[in-house]
C-alpha positions as CSV (number, residue, x, y, z in Angstrom):
1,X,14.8,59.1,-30.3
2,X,12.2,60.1,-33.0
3,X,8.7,59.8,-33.4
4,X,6.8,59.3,-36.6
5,X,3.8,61.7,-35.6
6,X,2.3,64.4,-38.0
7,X,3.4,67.7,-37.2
8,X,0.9,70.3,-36.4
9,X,1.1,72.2,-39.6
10,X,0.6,68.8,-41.5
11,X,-2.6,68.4,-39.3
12,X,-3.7,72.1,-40.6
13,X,-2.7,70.8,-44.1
14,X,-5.1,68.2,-44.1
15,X,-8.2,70.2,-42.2
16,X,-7.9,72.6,-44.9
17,X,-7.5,70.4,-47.9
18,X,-10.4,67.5,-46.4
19,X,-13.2,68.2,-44.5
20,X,-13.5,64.6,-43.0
21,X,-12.2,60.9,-43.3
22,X,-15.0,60.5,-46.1
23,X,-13.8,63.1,-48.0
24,X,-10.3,62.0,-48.1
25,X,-11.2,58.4,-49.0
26,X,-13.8,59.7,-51.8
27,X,-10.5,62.0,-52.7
28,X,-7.7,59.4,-52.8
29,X,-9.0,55.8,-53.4
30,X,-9.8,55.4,-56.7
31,X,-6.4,53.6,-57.6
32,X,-7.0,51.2,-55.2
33,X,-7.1,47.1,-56.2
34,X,-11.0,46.5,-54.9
35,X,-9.9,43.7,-52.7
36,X,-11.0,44.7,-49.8
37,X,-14.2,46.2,-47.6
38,X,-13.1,48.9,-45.8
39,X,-14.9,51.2,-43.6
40,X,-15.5,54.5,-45.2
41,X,-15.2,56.9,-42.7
42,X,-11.8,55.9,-41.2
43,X,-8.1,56.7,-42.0
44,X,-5.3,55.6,-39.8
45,X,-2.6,58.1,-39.9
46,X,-0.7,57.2,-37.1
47,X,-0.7,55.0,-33.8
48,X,1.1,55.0,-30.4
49,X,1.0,52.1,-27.8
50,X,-2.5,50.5,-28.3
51,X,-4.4,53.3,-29.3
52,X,-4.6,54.4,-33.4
53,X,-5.4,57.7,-34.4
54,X,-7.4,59.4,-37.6
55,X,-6.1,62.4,-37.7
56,X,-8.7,64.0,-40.1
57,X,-11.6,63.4,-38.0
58,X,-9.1,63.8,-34.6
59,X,-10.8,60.3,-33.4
60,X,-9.0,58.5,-31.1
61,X,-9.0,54.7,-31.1
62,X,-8.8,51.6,-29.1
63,X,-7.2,48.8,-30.6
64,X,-7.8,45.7,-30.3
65,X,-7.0,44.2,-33.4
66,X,-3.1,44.6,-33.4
67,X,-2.6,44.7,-37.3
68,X,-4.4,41.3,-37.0
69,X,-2.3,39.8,-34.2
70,X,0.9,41.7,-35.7
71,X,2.0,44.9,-33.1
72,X,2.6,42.3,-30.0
73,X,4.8,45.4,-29.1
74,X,2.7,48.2,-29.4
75,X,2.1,51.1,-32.2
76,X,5.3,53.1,-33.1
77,X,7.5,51.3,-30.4
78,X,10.1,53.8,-29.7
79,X,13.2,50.7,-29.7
80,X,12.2,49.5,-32.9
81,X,11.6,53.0,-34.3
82,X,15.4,53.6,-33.1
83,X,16.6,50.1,-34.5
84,X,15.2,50.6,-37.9
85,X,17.0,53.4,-37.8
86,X,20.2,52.4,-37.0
87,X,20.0,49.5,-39.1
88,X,18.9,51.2,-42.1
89,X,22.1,53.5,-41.8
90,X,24.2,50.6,-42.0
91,X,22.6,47.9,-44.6
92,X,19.1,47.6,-45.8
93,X,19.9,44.7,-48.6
94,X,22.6,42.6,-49.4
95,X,20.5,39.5,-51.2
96,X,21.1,36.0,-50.8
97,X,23.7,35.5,-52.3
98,X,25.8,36.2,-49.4
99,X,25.2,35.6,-45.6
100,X,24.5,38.6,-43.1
101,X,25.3,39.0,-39.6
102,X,21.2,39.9,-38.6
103,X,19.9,36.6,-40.6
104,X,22.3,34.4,-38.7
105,X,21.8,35.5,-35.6
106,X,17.6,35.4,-36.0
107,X,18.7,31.6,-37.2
108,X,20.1,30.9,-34.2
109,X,18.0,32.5,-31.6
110,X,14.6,31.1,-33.4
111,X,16.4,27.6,-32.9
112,X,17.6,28.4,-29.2
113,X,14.4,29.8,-28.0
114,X,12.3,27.2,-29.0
115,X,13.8,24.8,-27.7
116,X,14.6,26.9,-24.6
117,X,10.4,27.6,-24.4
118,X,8.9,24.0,-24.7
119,X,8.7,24.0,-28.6
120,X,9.8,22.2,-31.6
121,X,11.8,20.1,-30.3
122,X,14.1,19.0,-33.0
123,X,14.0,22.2,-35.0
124,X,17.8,22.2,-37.0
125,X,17.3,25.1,-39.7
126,X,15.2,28.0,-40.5
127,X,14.0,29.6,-43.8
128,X,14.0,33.3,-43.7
129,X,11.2,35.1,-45.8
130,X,8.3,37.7,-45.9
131,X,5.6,37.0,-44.5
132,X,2.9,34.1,-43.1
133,X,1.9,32.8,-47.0
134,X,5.4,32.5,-48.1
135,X,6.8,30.4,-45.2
136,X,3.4,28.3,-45.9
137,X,4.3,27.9,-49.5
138,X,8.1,27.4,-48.4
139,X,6.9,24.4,-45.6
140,X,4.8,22.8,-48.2
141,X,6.9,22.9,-51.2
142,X,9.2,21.4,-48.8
143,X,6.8,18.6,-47.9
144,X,5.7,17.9,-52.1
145,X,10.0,17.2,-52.0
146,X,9.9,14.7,-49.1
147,X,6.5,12.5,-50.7
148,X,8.3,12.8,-54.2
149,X,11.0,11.5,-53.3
150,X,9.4,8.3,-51.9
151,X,7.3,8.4,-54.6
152,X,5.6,10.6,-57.7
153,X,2.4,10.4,-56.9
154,X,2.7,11.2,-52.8
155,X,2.1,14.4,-53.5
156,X,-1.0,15.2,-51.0
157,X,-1.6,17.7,-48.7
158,X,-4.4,17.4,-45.7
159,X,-5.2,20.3,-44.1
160,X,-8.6,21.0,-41.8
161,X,-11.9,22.3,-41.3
162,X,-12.0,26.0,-40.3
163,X,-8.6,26.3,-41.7
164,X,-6.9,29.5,-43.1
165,X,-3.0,29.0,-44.2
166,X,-3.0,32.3,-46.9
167,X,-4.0,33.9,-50.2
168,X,-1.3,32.9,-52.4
169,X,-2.4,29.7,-54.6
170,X,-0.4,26.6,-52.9
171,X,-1.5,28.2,-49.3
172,X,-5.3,28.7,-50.6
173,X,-5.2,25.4,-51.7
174,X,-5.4,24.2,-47.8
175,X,-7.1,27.2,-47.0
176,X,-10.4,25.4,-45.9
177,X,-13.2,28.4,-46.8
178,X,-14.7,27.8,-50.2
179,X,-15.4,31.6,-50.6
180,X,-11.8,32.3,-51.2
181,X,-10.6,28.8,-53.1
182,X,-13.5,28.5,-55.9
183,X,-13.5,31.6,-57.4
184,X,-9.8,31.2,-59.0
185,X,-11.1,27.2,-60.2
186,X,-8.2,24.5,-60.0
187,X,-5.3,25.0,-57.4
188,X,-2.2,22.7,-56.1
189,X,-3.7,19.5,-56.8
190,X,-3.8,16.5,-53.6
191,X,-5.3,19.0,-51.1
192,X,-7.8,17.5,-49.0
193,X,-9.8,18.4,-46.0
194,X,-10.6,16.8,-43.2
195,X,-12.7,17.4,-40.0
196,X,-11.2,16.6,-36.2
197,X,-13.7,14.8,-34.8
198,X,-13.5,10.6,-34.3
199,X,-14.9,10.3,-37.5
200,X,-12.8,12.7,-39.5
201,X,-9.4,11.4,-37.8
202,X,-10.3,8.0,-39.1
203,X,-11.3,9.1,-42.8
204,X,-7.7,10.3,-42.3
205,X,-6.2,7.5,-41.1
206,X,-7.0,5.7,-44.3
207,X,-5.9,8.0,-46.5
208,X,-2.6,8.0,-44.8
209,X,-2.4,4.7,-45.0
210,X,-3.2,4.4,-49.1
211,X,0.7,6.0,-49.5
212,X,-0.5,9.2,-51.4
213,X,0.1,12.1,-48.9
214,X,3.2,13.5,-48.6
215,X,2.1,15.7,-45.5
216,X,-0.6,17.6,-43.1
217,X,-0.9,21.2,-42.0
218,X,-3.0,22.7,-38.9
219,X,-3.0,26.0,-36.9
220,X,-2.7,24.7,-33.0
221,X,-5.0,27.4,-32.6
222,X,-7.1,28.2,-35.6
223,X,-7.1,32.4,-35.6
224,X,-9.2,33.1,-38.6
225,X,-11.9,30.2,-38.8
226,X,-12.8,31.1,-35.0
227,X,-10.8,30.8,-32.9
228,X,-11.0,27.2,-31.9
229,X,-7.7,25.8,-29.6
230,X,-7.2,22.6,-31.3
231,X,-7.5,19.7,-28.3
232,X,-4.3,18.4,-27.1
233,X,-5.3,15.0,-27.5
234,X,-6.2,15.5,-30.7
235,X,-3.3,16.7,-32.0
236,X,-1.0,14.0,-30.2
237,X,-3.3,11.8,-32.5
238,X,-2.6,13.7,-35.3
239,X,1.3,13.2,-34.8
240,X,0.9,9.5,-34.6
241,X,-0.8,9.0,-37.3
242,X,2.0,11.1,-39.4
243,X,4.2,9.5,-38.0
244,X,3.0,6.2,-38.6
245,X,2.5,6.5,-41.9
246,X,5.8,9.0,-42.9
247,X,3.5,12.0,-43.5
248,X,5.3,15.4,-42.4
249,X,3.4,17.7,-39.8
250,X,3.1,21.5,-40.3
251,X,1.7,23.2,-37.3
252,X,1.1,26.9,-38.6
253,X,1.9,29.4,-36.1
254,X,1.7,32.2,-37.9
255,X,-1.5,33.9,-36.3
256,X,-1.2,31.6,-32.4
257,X,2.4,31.8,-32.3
258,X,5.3,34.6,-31.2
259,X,3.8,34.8,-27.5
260,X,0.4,35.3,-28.4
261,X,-1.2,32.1,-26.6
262,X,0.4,33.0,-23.5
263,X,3.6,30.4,-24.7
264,X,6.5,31.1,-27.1
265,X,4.6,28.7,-29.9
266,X,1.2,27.4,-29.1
267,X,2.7,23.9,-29.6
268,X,4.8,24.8,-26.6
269,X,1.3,23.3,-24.5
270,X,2.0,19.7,-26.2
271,X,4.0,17.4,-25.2
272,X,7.2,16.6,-27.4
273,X,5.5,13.4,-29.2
274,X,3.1,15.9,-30.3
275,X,5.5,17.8,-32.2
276,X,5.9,19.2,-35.9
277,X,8.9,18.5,-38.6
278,X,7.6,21.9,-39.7
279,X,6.6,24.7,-38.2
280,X,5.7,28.7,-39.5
281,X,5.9,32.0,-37.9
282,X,5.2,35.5,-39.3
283,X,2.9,38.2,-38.1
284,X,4.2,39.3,-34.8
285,X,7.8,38.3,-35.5
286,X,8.3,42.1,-37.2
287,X,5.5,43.5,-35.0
288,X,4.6,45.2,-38.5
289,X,7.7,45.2,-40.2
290,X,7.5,42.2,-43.3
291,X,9.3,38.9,-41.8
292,X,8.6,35.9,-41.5
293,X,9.7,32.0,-41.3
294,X,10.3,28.3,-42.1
295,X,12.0,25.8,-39.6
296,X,12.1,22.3,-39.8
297,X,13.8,19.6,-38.6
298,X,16.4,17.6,-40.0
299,X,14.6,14.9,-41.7
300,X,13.4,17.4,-44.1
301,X,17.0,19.6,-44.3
302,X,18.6,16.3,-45.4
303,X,16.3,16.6,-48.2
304,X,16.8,20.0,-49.7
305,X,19.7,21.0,-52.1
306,X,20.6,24.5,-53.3
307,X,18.6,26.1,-55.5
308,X,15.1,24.2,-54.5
309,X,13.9,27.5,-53.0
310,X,14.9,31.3,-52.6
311,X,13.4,34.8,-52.0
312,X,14.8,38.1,-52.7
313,X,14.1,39.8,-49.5
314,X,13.8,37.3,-47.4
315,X,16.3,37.6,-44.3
316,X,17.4,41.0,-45.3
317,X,19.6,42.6,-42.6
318,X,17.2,45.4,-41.5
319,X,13.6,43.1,-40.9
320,X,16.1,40.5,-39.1
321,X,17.2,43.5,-37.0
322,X,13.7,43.8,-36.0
323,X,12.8,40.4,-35.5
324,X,15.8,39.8,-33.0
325,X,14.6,42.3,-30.8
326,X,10.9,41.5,-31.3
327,X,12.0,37.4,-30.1
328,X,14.4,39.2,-27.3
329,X,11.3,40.8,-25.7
330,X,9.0,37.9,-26.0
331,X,11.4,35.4,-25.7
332,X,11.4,36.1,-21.9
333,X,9.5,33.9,-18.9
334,X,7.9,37.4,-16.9
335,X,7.0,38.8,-20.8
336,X,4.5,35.5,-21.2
337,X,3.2,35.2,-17.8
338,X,2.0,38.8,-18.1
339,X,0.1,37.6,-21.6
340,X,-1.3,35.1,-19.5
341,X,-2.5,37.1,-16.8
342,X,-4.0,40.1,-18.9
343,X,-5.3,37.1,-20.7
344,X,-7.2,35.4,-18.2
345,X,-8.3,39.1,-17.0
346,X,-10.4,39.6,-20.3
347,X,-11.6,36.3,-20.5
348,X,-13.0,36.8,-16.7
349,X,-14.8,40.5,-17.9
350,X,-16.1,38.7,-21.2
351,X,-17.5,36.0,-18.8
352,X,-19.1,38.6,-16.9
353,X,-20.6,40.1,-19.8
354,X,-22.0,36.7,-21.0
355,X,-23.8,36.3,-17.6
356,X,-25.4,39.9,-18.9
357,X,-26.0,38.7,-22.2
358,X,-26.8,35.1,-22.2
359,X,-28.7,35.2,-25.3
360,X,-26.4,36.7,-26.6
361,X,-22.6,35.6,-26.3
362,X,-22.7,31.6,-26.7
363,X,-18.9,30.8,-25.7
364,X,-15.6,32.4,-24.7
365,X,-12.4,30.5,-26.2
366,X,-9.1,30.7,-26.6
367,X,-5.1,30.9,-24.6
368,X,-3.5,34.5,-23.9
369,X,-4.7,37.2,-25.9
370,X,-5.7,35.1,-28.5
371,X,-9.6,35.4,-27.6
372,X,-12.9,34.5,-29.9
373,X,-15.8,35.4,-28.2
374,X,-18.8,33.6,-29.8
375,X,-21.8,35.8,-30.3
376,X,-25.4,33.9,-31.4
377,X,-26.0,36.4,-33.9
378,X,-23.8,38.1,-36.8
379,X,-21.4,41.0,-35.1
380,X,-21.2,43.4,-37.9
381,X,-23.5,46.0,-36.2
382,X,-22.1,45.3,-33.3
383,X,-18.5,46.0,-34.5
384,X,-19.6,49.3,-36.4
385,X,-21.2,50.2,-33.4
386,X,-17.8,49.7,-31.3
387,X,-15.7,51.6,-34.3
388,X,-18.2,54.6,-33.9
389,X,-17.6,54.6,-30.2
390,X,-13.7,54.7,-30.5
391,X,-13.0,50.0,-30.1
392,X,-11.6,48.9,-32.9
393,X,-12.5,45.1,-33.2
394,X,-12.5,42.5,-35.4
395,X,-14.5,39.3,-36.3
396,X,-13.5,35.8,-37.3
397,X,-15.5,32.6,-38.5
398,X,-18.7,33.5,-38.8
399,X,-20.2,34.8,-35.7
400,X,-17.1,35.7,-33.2
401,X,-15.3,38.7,-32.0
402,X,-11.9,38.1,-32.5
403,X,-9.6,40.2,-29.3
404,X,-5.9,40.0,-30.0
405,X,-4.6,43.0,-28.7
406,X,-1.1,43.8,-28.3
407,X,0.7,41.8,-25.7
408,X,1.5,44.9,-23.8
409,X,-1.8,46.1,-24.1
410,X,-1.9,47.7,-19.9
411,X,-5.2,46.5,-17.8
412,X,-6.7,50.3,-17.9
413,X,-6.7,50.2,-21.7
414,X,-8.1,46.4,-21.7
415,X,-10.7,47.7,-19.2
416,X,-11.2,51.0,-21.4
417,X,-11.7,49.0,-24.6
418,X,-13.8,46.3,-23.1
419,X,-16.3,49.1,-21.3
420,X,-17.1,50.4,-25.2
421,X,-17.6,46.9,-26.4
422,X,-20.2,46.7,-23.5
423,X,-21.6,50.3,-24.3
424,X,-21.5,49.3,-27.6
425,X,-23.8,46.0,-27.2
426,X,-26.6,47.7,-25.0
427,X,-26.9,50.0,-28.0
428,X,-27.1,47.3,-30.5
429,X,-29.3,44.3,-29.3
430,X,-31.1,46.4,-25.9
431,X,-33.1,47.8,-29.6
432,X,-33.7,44.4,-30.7
């Protein structure tokens, strides 16, 4: 076993050439696509477990981001370090063109876990690809085949309020957040959205019923709009109307799924009427490493052909070799209980801490250790404050700390990071 850990005379390398984080940043960046807002007094060099490191400053983090719900298996895990390894020795890359031993096995075990774990409960075939916006563009260039086929013009798409499905043009295109659609003018045409309440369901109704859409896509658990646990009712309404009407139903996974809601998929809570023809799964499934997927059911298998989609790394042997493990060590009854139970652990301290703060944190939400905590005023202080202190956190929607630690994350870590975020708010709104 190896670990990927600067050496001590790499550590003196970089003290000698940089003074701090800052200066390395100030150093280094300026070839870097200005796409993102990044701290600028933080570089990650290495992690381990749930804790990241910057080793030019020698802070030591909590992290309770996970890669954005990615590292469900902790920083540098030791197996998957030693399977990459292995596999990478053996075959890296073999293309499509040819079938390999790693992508047929993840085939079959997505298939037999979720239907072993309460999920999708026709699921007959899965896509292999890259990451969370391809298997979105993969489910809904699959769903623009099934309306065409009934018709040319059943080409739309409904997707939902608070909804984020990806960056990549037919994903932004139900990618509710006007910030990140307008700017780029005119995408996949047919996209519409629609709210959940009574009101919303029925504006949606009657589009359904006019014959134009050819399908609708939701997050059982929206991750970046808020973290807001769609109603189960609601979506058992959702599949009726689909399926009264012959419009297919994408339930995107790709944040909520892979364990994370305390179930395999967070559509594992509804009951089989309320299942999808489609469902897509990413993030976690590598626990970093790119990989990602598409599986539907037969109804929409019968109508693909060869040739109406590909990817060049998708399902290559050595990110299949991870996600087989990855779905072997979730994939397990005692795995998701513990989610639960360290889930309903920091729900009960951030309950405690909004009987502290009342004016403060409006509303606790979410399933497992995917957990928005609702704050009545904007938390970017408050999550600068937490960074300085050694929490790293991250926000979602507008106003809400977003906690999706790694599923192993142990309860002295939880209760390390959670006794910051409280340090961290008396210091932020006790000066208010």
């Amino acid at each position: 076993m190896f670990k990927l850990n600067f050496s001590s005379k790499q550590k003196q390398l970089f003290k000698r050439l940089y003074t701090t984080s800052k200066d390395f940043i100030e150093s280094e960046s300026s070839y870097q696509v200005t796409t993102y807002a990044r701290p600028n007094d933080l570089v990650i060099t290495r992690g381990t477990n749930c804790y990241l490191y910057d080793d030019f400053s020698g802070k030591k983090y909590v992290d309770f981001t996970s890669g954005i719900a990615v590292t469900g298996l902790g920083h540098s895990n030791p197996q998957i370090a030693q399977l990459l390894y292995d596999q990478a020795k053996k075959l890296v890359h073999c293309s499509n063109l040819y079938y390999n031993d790693q992508a047929l096995i993840l085939s079959d075990k997505l298939v037999e876990k979720t239907q072993k774990f309460g999920g999708q409960y026709d699921i007959s075939k899965v896509f292999l690809c890259n990451s969370g916006s391809e298997a979105n563009e993969a489910a809904l260039k699959f769903v623009k085949k099934f309306g065409i086929k009934i018709s040319e013009d059943r080409i739309g798409i409904a997707a939902f309020e608070n909804s984020f499905h990806g960056r990549t043009c037919g994903s932004l295109s139900v990618t509710y957040n006007p910030k990140y659609r307008t700017p780029f003018g005119p995408l996949v045409p047919g996209a519409e959205f629609f709210s959940l309440s009574n009101e919303g369901l029925e504006s949606l109704k009657q589009k359904f019923e006019s014959g134009k859409f050819a399908g609708c896509i939701i997050e059982p658990i929206q991750g970046e709009g808020g973290v807001y646990p769609i109603p189960i009712p609601k979506l058992v309404e959702l599949k009726q109307l689909c399926q009264a009407n012959n419009v297919v139903l994408i339930y995107d996974e790709i944040q909520c799924g892979m364990g994370r809601s305390g179930k395999l998929w967070a559509h594992s809570y509804l009951p089989k009427e309320a299942h999808p023809d489609i469902f897509t799964v990413a993030k976690a499934l590598g626990n970093g490493f790119p990989v990602a997927a598409t599986c539907i059911n037969e109804k929409i298998n019968n109508i693909l052909k060869v040739g109406d989609h590909g990817t060049t790394y998708g399902g290559n042997p050595l990110a299949c070799r991870v996600a087989n493990y990855v779905l072997d060590v979730i994939g397990q009854e005692n795995f998701l209980q513990q989610v639960n139970e360290k889930g309903a652990y920091l729900v009960a301290r951030l309950n405690k801490l909004k009987e502290k703060y009342p004016a403060l944190i409006k509303e606790i939400r979410g399933k497992g250790l995917i957990i928005g905590c609702e704050l009545t005023q904007p938390p970017n202080d408050l999550v600068n404050k937490c960074r300085e202190n050694g929490l790293l956190i991250i926000t979602a929607g507008k106003s809400t700390l977003r906690f999706v630690p790694a599923l192993i994350i142990e309860k002295d870590v939880l209760d390390e990071g959670l006794d910051i975020l409280e340090k961290s708010i008396g210091e932020v709104f006790n000066k208010k």
